[in-house]
C-alpha positions as CSV (number, residue, x, y, z in Angstrom):
1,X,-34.6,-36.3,44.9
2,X,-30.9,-36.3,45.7
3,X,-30.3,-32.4,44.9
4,X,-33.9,-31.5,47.4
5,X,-31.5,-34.1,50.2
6,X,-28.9,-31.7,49.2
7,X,-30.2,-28.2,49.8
8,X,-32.5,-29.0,52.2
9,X,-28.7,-30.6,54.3
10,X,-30.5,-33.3,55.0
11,X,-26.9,-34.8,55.4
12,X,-25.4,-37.4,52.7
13,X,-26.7,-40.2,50.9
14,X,-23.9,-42.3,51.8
15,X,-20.2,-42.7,53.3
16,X,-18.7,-41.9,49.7
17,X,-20.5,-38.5,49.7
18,X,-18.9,-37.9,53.3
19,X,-15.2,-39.1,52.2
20,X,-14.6,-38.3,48.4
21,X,-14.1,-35.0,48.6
22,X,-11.8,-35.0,51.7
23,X,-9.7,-37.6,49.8
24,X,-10.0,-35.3,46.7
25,X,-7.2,-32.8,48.4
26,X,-4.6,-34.9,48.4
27,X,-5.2,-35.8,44.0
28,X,-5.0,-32.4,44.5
29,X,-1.8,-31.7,46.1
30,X,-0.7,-34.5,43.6
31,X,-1.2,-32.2,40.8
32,X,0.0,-28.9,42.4
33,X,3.2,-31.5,42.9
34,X,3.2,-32.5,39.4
35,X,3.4,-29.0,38.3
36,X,6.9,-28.9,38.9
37,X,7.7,-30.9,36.2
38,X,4.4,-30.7,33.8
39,X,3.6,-27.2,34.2
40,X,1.4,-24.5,35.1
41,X,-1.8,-25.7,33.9
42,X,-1.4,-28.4,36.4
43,X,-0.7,-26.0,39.7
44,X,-3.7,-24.4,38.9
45,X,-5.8,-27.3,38.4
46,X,-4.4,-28.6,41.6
47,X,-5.0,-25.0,43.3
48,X,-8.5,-24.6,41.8
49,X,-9.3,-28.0,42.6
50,X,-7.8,-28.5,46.0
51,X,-9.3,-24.6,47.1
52,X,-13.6,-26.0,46.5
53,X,-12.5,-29.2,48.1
54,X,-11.2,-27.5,50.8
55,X,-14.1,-24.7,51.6
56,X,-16.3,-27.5,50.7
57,X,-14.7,-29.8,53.5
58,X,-14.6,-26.6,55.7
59,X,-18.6,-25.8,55.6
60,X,-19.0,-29.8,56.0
61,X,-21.1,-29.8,53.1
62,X,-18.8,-32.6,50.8
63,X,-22.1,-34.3,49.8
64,X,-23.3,-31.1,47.4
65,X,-20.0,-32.1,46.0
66,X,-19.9,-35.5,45.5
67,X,-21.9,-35.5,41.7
68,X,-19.1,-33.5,40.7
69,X,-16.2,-35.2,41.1
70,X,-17.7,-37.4,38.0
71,X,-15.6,-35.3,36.0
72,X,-12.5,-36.8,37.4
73,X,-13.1,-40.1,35.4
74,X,-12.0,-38.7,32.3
75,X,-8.9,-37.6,34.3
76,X,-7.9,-41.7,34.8
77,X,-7.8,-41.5,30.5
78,X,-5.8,-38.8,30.6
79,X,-3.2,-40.7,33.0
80,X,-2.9,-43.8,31.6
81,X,-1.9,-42.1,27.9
82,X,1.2,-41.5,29.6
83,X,1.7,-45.4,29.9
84,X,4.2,-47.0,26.7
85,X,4.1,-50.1,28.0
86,X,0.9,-51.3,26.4
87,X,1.7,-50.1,22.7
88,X,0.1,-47.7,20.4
89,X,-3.3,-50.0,20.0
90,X,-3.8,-48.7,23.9
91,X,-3.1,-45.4,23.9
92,X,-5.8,-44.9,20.5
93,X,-8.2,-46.5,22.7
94,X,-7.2,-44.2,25.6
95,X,-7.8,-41.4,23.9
96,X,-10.3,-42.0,22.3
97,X,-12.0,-42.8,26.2
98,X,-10.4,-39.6,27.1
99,X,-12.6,-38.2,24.3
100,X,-15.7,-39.7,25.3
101,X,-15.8,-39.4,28.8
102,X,-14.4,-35.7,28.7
103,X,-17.1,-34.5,26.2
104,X,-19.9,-36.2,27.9
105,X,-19.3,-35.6,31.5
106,X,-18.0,-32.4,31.8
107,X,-19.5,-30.6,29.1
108,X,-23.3,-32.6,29.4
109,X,-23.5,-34.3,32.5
110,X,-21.7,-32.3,35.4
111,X,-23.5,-28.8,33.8
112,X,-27.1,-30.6,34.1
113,X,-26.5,-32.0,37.6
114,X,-24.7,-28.6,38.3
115,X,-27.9,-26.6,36.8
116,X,-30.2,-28.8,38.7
117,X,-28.1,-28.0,42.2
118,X,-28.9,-24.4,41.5
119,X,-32.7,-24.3,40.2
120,X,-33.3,-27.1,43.4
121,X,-31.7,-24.5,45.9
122,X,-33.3,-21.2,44.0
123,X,-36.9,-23.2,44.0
124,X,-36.0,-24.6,47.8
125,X,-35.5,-20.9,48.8
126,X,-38.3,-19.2,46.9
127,X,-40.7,-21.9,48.8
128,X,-39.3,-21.1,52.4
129,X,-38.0,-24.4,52.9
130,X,-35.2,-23.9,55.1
131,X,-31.5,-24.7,54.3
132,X,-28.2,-24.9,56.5
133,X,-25.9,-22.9,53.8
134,X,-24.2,-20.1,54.9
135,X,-25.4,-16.9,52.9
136,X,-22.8,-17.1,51.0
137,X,-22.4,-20.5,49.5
138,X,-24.3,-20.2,46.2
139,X,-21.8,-17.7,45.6
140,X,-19.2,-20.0,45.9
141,X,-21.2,-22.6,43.8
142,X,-22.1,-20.2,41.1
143,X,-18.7,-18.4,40.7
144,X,-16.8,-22.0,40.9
145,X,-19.3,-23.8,38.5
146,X,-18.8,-20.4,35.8
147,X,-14.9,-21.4,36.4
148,X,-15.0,-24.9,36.3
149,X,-17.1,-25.2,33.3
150,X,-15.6,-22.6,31.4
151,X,-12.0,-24.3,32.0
152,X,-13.8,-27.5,30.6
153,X,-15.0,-25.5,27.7
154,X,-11.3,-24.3,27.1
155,X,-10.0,-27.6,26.9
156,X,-13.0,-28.8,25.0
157,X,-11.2,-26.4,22.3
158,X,-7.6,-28.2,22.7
159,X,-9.2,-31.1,22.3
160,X,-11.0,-30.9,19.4
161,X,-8.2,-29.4,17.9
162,X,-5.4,-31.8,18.3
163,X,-8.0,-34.1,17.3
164,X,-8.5,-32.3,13.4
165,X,-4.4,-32.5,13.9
166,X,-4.4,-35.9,14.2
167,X,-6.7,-36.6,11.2
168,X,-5.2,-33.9,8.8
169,X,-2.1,-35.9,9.3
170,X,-0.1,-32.9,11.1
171,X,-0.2,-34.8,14.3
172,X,1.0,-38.4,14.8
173,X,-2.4,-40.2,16.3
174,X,-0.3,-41.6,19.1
175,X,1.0,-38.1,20.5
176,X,-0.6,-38.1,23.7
177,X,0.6,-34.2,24.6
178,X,-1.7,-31.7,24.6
179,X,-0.4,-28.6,23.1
């Protein structure tokens, strides 16, 4: 019922809905920040990221967003790889976390809610039900879902690449860059 609450801006579910994705900007201003000293991939990340937040936050509709943001738990993975501290017995399980939550989320789970967003609003719309979108938000949600899941695709690839590197051998298992 939660993507008919959606389209038909019935408002949101819950505080969280209303908040996350206003605290969202500032993860990503962290990553356009961390760009300086990791690289472009995270600026535009950050940029991509912090841009839908930001029209999102702007149209005060953060609750179509809130689903989405699933796709940041594979991102707290990602992080703590980056952490020596707790040996190489960690970072395996890390990454193999990373793997897990990565592959399932963004490449199953996100899509299908994603998918469902769309079909709810086309159905919504094709019924007369009435909806409090601008006319030109499923633009926005269709050209920023193609982007978002295709970058998730991309680094699908990476992934599954460094990971046939790490089990020919080529790659140590506890390299944690992603090259």
């Amino acid at each position: 019922t939660e993507p008919v609450r959606m389209v038909r801006c019935m408002g949101p579910l819950t505080n969280l809905h209303r908040t996350l994705p206003a605290l969202s900007i500032g993860y990503a201003l962290c990553d356009i920040l961390d760009s300086l000293a990791l690289g472009g991939d995270f600026l535009v990340h950050g940029l991509a990221f912090g841009t839908v937040m930001m029209i999102i936050c702007e149209l005060d509709l953060q609750h179509t967003i809130t689903q989405m943001l699933l796709m940041e738990v594979s991102t707290i993975f990602l992080n703590l790889l980056h952490l020596d501290t707790f040996g190489p017995g960690f970072k395996m399980v890390m990454q193999i976390f990373f793997l897990i939550s990565f592959s399932t989320i963004r490449l199953v789970i996100v899509p299908y809610l994603w998918g469902l967003f769309v079909y709810t609003f086309y159905r919504e719309s094709a019924s007369g039900a009435q909806t409090c979108f601008p006319h030109y938000f499923m633009y926005i949600v269709l050209l920023f879902g193609i982007f978002f899941h295709g970058l998730n695709a991309f680094w699908f690839v990476k992934i599954v690449k460094k990971v046939i590197r790490k089990l020919k051998g080529t790659e140590k298992m506890t390299d944690s860059k992603m090259n």
